[in-house]
C-alpha positions in Angstrom: -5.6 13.3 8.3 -3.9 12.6 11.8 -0.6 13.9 12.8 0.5 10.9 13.4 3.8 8.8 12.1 2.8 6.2 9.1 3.2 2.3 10.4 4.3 0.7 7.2 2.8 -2.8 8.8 -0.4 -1.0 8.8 -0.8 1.3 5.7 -0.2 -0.2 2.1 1.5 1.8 -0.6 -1.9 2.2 -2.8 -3.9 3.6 0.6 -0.8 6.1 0.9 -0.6 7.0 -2.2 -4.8 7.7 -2.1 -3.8 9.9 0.9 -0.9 12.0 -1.3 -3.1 12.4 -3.9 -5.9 13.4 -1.4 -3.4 15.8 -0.2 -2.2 17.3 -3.2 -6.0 18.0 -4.2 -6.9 20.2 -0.9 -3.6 22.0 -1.2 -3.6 22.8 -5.0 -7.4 24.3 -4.3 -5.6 27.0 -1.9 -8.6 27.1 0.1 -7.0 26.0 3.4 -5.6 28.2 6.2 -1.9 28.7 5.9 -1.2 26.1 9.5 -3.3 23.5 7.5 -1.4 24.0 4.7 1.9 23.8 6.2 0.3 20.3 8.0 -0.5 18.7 4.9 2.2 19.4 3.2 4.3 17.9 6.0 2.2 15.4 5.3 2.5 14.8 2.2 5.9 14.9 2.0 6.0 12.1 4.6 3.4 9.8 2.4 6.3 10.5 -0.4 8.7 9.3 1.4 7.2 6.0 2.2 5.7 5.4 -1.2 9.2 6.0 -2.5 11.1 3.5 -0.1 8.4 1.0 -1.1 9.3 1.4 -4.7 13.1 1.3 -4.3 12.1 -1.4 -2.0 10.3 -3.5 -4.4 12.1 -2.5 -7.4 15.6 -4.3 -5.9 12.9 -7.6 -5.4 12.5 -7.8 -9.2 14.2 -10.1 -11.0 14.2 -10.7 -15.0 15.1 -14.0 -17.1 17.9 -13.5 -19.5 18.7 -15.7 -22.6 22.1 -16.5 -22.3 22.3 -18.7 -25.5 20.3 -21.9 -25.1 19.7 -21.2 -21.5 17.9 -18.8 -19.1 19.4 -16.9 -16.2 18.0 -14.9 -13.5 19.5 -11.4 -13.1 18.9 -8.5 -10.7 16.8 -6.0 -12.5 18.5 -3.0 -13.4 16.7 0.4 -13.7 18.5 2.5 -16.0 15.9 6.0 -15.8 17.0 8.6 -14.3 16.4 9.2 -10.8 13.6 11.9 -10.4 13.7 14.1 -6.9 
């Protein structure tokens, strides 16, 4: 991992995602130096960050058909779940 920031243009959401999970692995196996540590997780919450604005992102792109009697009408898709920290 390099310290440095995450260019949407150049990382996809599955590659950072790979990289959280990655992340979460090392730090979970308590193994590393407390600096290292602190890095990754830094990391890691910056991975989160991005994979969530690409979500929200794509999740206001989606669209659903509605039946509205004989005929079919796009509307924004709404996500009714709760919203998870």
């Amino acid at each position: 991992m390099n310290k440095e920031k995450l260019k949407p243009e150049k990382v996809s959401f599955e590659d950072a995602l790979k990289k959280l999970e990655e992340i979460a692995s090392e730090l979970s196996e308590g193994e590393l130096p407390l600096e290292e540590s602190i890095r990754l997780f830094e990391k890691g919450m910056e991975l989160k960050r991005f994979c969530r604005k690409r979500l929200d992102e794509s999740r206001r792109k989606i669209s659903i058909l509605v039946k509205d009697s004989e005929e079919y009408r796009e509307e924004d898709f709404k996500d009714d779940s709760p919203e998870k920290p």
